[in-house]
N, CA, C and O atoms as a Tripos MOL2 file, in Angstrom:
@<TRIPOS>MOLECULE
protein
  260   259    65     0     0
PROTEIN
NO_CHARGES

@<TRIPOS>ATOM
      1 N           0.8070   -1.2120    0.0000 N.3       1 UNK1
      2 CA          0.0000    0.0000    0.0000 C.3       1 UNK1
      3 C           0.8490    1.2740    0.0000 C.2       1 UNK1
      4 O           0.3550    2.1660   -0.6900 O.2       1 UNK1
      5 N           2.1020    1.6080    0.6540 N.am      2 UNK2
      6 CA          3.1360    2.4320    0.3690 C.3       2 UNK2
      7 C           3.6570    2.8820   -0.6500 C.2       2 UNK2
      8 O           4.2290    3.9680   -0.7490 O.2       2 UNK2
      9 N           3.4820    2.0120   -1.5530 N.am      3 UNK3
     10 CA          3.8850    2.4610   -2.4230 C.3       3 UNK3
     11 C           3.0490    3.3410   -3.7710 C.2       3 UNK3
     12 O           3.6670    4.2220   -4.3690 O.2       3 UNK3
     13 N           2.2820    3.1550   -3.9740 N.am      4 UNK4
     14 CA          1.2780    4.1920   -4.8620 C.3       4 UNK4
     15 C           0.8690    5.2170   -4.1030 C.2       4 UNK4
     16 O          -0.2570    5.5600   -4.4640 O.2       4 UNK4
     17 N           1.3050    5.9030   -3.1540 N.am      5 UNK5
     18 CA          1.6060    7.0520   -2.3860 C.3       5 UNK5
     19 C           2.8330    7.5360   -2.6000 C.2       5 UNK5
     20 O           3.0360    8.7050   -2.9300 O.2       5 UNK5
     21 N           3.8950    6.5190   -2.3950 N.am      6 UNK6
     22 CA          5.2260    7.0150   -3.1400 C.3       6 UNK6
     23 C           5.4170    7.4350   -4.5210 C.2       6 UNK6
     24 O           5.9490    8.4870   -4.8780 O.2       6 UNK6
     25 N           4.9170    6.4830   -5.2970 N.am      7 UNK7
     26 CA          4.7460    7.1020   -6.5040 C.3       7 UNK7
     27 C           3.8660    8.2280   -7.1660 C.2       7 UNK7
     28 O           4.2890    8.9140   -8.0960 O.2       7 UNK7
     29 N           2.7600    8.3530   -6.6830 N.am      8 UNK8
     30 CA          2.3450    9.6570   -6.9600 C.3       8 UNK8
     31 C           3.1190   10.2450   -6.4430 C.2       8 UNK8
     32 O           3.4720   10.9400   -7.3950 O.2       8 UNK8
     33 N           3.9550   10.6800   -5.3230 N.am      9 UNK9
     34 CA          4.9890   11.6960   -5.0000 C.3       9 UNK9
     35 C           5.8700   11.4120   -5.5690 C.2       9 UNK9
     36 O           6.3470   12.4510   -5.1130 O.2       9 UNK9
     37 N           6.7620   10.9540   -6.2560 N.am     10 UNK10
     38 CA          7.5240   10.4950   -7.4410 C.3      10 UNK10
     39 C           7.2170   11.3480   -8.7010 C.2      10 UNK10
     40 O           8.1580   11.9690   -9.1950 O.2      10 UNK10
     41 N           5.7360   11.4530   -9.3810 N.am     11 UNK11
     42 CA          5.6660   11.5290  -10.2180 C.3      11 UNK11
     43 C           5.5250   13.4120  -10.5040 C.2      11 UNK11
     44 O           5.6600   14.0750  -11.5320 O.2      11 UNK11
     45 N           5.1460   13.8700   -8.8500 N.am     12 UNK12
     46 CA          5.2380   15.1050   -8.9790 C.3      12 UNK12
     47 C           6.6700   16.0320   -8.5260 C.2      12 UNK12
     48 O           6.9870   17.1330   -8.9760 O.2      12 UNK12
     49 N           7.3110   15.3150   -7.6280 N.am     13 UNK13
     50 CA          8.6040   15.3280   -7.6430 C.3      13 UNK13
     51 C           9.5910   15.5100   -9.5830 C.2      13 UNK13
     52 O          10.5020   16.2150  -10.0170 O.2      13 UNK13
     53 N           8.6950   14.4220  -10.1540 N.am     14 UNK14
     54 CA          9.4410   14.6160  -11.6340 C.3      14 UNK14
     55 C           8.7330   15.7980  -12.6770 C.2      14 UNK14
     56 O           9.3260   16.3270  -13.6170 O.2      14 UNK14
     57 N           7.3170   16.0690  -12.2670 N.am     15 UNK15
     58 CA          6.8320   17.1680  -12.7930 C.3      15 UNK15
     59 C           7.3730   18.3230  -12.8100 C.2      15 UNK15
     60 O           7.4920   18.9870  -13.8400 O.2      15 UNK15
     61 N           7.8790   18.8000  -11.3200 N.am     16 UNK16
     62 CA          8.0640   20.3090  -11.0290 C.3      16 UNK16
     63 C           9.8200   20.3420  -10.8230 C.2      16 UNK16
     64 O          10.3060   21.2130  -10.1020 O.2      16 UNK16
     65 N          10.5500   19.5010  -11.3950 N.am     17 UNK17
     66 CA         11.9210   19.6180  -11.5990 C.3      17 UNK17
     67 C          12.5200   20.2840  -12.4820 C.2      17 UNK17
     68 O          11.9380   20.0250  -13.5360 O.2      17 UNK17
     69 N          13.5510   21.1720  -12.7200 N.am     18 UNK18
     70 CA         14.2130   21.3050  -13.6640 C.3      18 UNK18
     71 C          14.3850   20.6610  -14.7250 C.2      18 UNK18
     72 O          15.1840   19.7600  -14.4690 O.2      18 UNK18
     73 N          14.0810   20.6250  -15.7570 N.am     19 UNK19
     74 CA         14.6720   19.3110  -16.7390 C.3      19 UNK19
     75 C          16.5290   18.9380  -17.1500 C.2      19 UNK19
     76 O          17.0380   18.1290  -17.9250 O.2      19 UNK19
     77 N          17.0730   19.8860  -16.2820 N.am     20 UNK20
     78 CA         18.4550   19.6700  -16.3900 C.3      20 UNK20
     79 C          18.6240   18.6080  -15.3220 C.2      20 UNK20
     80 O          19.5140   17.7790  -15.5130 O.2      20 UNK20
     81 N          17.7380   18.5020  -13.9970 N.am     21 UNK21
     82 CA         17.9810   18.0770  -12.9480 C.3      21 UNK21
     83 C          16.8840   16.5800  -13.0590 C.2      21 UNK21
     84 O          16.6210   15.8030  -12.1410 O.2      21 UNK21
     85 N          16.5450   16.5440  -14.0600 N.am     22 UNK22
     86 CA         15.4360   15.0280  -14.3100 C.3      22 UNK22
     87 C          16.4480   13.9290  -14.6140 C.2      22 UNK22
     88 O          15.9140   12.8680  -14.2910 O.2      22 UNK22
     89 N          17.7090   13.7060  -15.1070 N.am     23 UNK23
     90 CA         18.0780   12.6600  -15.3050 C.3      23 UNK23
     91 C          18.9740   12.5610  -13.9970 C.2      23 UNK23
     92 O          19.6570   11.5550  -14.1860 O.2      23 UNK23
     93 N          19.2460   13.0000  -13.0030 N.am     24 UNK24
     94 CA         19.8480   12.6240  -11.7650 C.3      24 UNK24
     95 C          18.5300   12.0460  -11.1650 C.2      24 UNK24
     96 O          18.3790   10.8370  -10.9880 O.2      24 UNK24
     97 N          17.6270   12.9400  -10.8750 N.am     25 UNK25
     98 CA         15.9250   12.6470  -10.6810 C.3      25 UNK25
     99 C          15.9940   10.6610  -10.7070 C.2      25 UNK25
    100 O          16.0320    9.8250   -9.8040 O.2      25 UNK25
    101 N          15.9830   10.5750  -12.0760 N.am     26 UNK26
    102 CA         15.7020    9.4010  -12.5850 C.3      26 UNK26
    103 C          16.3850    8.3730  -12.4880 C.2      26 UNK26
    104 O          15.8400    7.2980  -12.7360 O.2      26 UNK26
    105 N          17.9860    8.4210  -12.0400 N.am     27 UNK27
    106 CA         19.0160    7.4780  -11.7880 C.3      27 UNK27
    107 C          18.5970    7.2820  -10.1110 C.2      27 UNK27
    108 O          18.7330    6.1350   -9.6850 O.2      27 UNK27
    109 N          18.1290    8.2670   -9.1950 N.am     28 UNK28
    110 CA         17.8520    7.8750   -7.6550 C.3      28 UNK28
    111 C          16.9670    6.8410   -7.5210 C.2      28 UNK28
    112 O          17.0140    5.7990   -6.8680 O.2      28 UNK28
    113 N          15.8130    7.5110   -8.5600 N.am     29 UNK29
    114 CA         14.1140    6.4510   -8.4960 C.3      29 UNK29
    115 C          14.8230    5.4600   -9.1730 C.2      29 UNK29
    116 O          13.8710    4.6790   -9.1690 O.2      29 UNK29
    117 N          16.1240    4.5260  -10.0350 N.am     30 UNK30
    118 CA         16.1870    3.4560  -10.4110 C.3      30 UNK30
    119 C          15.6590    3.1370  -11.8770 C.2      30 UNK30
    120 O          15.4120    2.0550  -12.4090 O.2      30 UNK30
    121 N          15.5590    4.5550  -12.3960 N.am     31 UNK31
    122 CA         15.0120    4.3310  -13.6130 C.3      31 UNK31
    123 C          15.6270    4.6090  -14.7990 C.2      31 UNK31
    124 O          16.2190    5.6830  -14.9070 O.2      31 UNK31
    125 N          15.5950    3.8530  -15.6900 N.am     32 UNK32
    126 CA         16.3010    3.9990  -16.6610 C.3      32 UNK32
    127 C          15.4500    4.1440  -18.2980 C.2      32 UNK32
    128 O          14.6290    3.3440  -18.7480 O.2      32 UNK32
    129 N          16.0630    5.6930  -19.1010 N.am     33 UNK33
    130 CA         14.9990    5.7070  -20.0020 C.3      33 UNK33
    131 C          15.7660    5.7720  -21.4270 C.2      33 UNK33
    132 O          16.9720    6.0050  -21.3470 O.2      33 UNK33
    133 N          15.4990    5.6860  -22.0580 N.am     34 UNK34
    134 CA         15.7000    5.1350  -23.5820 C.3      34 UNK34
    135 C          14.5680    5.8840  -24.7250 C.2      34 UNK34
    136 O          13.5250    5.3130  -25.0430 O.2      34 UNK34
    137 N          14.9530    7.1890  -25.2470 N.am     35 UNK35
    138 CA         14.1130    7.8880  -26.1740 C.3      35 UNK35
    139 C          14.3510    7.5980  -27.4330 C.2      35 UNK35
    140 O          15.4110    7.9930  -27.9180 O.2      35 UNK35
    141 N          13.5290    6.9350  -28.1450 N.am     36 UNK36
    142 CA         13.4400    7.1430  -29.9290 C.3      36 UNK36
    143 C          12.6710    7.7590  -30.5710 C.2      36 UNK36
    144 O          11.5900    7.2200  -30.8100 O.2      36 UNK36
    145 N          12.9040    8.9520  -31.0290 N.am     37 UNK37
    146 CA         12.7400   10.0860  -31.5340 C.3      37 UNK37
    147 C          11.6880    9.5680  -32.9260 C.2      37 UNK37
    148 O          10.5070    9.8490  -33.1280 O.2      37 UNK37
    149 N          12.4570    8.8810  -33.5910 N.am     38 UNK38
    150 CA         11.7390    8.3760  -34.9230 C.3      38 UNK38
    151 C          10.4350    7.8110  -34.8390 C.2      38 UNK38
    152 O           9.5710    7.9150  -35.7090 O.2      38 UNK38
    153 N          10.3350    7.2410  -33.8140 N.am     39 UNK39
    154 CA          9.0830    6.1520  -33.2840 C.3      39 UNK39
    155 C           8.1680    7.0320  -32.1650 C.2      39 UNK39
    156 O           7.1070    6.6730  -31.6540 O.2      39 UNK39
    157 N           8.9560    8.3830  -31.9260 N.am     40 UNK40
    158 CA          8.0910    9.0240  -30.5410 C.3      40 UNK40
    159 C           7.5830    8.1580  -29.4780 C.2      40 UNK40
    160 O           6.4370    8.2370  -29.0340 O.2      40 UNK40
    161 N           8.5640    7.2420  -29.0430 N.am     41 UNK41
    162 CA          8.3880    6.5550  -28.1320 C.3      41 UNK41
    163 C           9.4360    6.6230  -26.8280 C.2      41 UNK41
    164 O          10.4450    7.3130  -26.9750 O.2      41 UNK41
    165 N           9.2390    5.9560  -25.6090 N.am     42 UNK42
    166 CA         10.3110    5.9720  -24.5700 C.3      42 UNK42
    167 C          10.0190    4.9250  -23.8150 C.2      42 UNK42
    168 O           8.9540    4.9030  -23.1980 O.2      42 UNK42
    169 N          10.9430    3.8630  -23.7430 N.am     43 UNK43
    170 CA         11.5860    2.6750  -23.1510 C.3      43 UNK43
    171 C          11.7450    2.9960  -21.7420 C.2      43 UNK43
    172 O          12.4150    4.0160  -21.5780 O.2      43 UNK43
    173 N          11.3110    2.4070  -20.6080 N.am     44 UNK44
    174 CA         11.2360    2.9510  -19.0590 C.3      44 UNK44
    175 C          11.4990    1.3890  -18.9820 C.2      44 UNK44
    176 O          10.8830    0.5110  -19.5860 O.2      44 UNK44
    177 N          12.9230    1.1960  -17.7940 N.am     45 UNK45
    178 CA         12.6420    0.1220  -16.9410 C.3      45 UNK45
    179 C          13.1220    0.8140  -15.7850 C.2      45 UNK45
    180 O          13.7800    1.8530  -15.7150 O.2      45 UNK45
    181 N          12.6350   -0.0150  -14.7980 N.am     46 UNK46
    182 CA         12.6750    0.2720  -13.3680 C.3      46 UNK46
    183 C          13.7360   -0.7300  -12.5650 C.2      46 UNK46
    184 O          13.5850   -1.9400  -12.3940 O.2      46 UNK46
    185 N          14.8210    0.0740  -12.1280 N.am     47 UNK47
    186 CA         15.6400   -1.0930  -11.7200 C.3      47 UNK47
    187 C          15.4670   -0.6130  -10.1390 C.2      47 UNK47
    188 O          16.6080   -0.3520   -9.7600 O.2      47 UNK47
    189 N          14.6070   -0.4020   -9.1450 N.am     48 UNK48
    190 CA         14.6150    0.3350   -8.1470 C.3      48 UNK48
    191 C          16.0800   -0.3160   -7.1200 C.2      48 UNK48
    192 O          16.5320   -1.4480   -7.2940 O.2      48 UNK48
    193 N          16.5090    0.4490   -6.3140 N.am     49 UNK49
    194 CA         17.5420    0.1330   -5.2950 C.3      49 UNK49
    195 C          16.8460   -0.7470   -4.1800 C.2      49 UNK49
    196 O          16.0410   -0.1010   -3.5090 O.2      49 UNK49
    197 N          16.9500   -1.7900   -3.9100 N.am     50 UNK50
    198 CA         16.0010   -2.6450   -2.9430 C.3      50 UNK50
    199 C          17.0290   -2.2160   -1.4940 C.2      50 UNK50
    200 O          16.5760   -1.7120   -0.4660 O.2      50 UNK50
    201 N          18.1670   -2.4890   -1.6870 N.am     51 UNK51
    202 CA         18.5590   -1.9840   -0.2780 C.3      51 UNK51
    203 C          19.2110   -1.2070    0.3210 C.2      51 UNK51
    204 O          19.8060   -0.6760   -0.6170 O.2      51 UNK51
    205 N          19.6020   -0.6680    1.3030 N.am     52 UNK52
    206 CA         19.9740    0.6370    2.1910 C.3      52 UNK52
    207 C          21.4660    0.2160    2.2540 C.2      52 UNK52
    208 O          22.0220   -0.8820    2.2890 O.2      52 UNK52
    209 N          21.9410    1.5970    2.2570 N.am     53 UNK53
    210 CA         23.1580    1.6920    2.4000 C.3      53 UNK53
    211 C          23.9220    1.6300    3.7890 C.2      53 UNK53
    212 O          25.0720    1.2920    4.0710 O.2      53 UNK53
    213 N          22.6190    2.1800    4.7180 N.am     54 UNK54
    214 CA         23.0990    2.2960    6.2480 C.3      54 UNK54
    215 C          21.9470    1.7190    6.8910 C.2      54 UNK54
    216 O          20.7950    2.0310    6.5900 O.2      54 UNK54
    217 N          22.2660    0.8520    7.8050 N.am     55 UNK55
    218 CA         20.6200    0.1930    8.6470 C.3      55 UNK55
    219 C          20.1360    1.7050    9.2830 C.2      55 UNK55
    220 O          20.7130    2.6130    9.8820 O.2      55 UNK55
    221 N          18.6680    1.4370    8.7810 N.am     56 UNK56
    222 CA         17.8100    3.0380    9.8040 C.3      56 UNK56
    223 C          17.7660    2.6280   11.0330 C.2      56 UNK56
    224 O          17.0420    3.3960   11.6650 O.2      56 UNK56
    225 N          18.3310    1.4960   11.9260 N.am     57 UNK57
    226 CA         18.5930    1.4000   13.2640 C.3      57 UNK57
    227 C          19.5280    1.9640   13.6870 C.2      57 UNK57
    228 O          19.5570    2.5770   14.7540 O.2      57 UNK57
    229 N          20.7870    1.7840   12.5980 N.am     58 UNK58
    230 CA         21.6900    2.2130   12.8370 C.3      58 UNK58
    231 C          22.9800    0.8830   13.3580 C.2      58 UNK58
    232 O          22.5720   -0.0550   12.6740 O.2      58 UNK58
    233 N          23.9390    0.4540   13.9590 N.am     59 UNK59
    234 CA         24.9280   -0.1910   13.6450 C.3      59 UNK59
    235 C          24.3320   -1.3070   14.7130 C.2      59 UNK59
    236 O          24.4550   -1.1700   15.9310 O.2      59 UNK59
    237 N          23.6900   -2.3920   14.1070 N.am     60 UNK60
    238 CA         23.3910   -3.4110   15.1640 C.3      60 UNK60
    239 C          24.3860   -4.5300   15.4850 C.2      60 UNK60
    240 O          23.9600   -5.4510   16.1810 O.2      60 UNK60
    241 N          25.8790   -4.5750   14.9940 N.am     61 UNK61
    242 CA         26.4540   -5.1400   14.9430 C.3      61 UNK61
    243 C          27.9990   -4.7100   15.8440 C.2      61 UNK61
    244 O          29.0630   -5.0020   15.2990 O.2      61 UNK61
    245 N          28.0070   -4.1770   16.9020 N.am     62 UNK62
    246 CA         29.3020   -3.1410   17.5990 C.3      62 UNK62
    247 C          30.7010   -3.8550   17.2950 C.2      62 UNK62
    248 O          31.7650   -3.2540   17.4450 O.2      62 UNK62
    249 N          30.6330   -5.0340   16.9050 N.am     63 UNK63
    250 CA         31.8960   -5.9910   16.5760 C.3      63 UNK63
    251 C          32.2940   -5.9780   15.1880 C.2      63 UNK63
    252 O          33.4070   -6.4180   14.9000 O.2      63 UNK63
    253 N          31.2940   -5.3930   14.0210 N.am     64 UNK64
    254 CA         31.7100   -5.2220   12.8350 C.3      64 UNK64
    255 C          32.5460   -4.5620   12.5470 C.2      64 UNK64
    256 O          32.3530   -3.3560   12.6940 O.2      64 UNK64
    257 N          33.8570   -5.0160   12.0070 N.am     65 UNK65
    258 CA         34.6770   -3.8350   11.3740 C.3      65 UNK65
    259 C          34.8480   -2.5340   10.5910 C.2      65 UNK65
    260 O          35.9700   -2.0560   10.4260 O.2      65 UNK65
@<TRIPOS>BOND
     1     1     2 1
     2     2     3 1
     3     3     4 2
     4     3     5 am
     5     5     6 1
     6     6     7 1
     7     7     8 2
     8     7     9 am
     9     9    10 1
    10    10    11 1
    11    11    12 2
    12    11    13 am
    13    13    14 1
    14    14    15 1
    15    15    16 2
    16    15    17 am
    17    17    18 1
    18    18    19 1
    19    19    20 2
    20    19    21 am
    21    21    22 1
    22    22    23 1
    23    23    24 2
    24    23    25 am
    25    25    26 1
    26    26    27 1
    27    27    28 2
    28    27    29 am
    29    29    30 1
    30    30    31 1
    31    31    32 2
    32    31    33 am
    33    33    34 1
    34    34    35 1
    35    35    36 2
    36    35    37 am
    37    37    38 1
    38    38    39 1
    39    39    40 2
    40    39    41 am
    41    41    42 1
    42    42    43 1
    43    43    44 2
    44    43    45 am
    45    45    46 1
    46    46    47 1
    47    47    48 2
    48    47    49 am
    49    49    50 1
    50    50    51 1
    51    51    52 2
    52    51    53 am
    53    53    54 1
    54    54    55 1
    55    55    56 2
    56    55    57 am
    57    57    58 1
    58    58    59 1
    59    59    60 2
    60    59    61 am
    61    61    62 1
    62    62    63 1
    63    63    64 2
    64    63    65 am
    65    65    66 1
    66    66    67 1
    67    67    68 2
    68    67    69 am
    69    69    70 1
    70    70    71 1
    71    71    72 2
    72    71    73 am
    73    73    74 1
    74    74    75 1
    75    75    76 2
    76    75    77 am
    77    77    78 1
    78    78    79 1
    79    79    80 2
    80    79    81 am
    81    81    82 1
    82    82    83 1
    83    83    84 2
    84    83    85 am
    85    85    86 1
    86    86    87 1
    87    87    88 2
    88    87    89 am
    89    89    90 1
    90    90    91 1
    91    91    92 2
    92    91    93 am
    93    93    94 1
    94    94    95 1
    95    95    96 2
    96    95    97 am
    97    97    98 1
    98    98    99 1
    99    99   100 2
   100    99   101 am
   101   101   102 1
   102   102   103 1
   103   103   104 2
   104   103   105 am
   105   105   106 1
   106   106   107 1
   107   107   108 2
   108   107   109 am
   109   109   110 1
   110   110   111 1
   111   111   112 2
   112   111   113 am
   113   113   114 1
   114   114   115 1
   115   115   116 2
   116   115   117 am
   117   117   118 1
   118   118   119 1
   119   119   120 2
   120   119   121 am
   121   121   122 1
   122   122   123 1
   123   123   124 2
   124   123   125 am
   125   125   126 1
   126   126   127 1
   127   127   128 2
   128   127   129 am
   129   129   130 1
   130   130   131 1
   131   131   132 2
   132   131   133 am
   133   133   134 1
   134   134   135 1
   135   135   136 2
   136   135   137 am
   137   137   138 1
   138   138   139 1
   139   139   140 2
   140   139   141 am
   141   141   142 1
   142   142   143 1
   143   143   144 2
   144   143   145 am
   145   145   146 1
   146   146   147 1
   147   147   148 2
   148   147   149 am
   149   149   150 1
   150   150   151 1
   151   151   152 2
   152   151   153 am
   153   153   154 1
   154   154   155 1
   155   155   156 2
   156   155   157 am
   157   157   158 1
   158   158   159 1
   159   159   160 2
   160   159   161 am
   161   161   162 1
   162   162   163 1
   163   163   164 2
   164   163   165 am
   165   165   166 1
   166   166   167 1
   167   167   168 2
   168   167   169 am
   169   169   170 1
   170   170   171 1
   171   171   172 2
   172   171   173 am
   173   173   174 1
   174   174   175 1
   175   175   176 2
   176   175   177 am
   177   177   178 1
   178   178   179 1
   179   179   180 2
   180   179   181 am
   181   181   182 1
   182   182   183 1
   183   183   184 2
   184   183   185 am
   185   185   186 1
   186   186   187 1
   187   187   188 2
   188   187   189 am
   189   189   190 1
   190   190   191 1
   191   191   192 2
   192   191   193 am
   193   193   194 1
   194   194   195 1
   195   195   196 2
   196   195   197 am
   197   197   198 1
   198   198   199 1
   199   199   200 2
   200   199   201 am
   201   201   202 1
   202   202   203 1
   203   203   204 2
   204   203   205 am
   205   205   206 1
   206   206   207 1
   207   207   208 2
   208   207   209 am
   209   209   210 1
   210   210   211 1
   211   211   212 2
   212   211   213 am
   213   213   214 1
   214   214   215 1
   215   215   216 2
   216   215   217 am
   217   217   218 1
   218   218   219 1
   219   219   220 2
   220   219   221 am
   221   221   222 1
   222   222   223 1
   223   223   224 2
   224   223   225 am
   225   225   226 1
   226   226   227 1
   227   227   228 2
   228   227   229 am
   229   229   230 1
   230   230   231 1
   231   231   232 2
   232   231   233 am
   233   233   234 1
   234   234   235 1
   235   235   236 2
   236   235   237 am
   237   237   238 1
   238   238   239 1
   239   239   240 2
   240   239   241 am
   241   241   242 1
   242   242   243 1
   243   243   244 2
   244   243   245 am
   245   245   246 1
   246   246   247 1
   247   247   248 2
   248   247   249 am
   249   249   250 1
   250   250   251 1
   251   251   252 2
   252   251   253 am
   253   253   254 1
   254   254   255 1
   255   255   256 2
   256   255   257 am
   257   257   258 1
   258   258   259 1
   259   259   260 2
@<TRIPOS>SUBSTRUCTURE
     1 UNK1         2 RESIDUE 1 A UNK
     2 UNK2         6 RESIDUE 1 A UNK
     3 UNK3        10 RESIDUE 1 A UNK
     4 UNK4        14 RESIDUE 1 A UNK
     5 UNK5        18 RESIDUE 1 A UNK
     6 UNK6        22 RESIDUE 1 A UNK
     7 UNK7        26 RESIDUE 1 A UNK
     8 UNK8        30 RESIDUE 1 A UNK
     9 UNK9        34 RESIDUE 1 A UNK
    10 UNK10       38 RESIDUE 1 A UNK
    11 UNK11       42 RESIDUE 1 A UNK
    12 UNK12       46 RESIDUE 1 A UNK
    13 UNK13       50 RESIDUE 1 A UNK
    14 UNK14       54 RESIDUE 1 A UNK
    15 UNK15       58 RESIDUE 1 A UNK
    16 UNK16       62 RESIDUE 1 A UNK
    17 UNK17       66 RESIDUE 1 A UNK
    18 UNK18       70 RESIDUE 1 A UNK
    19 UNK19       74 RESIDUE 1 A UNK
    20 UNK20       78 RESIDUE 1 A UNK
    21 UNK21       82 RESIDUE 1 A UNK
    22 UNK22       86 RESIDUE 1 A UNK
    23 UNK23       90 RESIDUE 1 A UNK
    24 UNK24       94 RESIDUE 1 A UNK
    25 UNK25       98 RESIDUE 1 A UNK
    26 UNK26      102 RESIDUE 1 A UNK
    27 UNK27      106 RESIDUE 1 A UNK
    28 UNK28      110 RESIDUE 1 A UNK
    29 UNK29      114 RESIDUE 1 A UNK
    30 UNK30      118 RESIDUE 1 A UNK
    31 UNK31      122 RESIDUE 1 A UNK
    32 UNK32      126 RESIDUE 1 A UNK
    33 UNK33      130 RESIDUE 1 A UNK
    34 UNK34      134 RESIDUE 1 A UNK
    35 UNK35      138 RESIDUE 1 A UNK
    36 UNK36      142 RESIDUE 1 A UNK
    37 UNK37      146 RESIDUE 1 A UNK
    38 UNK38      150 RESIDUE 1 A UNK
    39 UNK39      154 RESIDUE 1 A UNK
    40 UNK40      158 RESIDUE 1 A UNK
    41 UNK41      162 RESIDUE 1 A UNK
    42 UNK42      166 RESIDUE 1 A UNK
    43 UNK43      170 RESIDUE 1 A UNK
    44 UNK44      174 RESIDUE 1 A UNK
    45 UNK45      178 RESIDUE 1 A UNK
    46 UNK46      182 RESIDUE 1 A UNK
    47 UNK47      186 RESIDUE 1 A UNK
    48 UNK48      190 RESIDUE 1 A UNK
    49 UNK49      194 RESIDUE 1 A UNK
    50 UNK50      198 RESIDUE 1 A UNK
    51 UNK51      202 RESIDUE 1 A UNK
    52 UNK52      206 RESIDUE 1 A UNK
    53 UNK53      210 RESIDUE 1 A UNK
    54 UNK54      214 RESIDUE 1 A UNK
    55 UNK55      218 RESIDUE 1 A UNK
    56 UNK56      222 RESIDUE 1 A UNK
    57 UNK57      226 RESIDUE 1 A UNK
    58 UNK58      230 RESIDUE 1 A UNK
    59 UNK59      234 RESIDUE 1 A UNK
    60 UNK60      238 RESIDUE 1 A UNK
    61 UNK61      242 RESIDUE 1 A UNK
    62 UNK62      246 RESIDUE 1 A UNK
    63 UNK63      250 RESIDUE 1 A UNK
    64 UNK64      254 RESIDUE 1 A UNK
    65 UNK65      258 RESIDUE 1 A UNK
């Protein structure tokens, strides 16, 4: 259920951006786009980041190096 709340905020997040600042935009959300001009079409896959870089607990491990 989180997530089609996220994405509508996603999608207005990509509305009211700079368009210089949409392809950084688009590498965070995991997305990757592909324009062909000839065909007026655009190729979207979604590679989203599944995991965190830092636990949001924070270091549950005090013995880790």
């Amino acid at each position: 259920m989180k997530m089609i709340p996220r994405s509508t905020e996603m999608v207005e997040v990509i509305g009211k951006a700079d368009p210089a600042d949409r392809n950084d935009l688009y590498t965070q959300m995991g997305l990757h786009l592909v324009y062909n001009p000839s065909e007026r079409e655009a190729v979207v896959e979604a590679r989203p980041n599944m995991h965190q870089i830092a636990c949001p607990r924070g270091d549950l491990n005090p013995h880790a190096p």
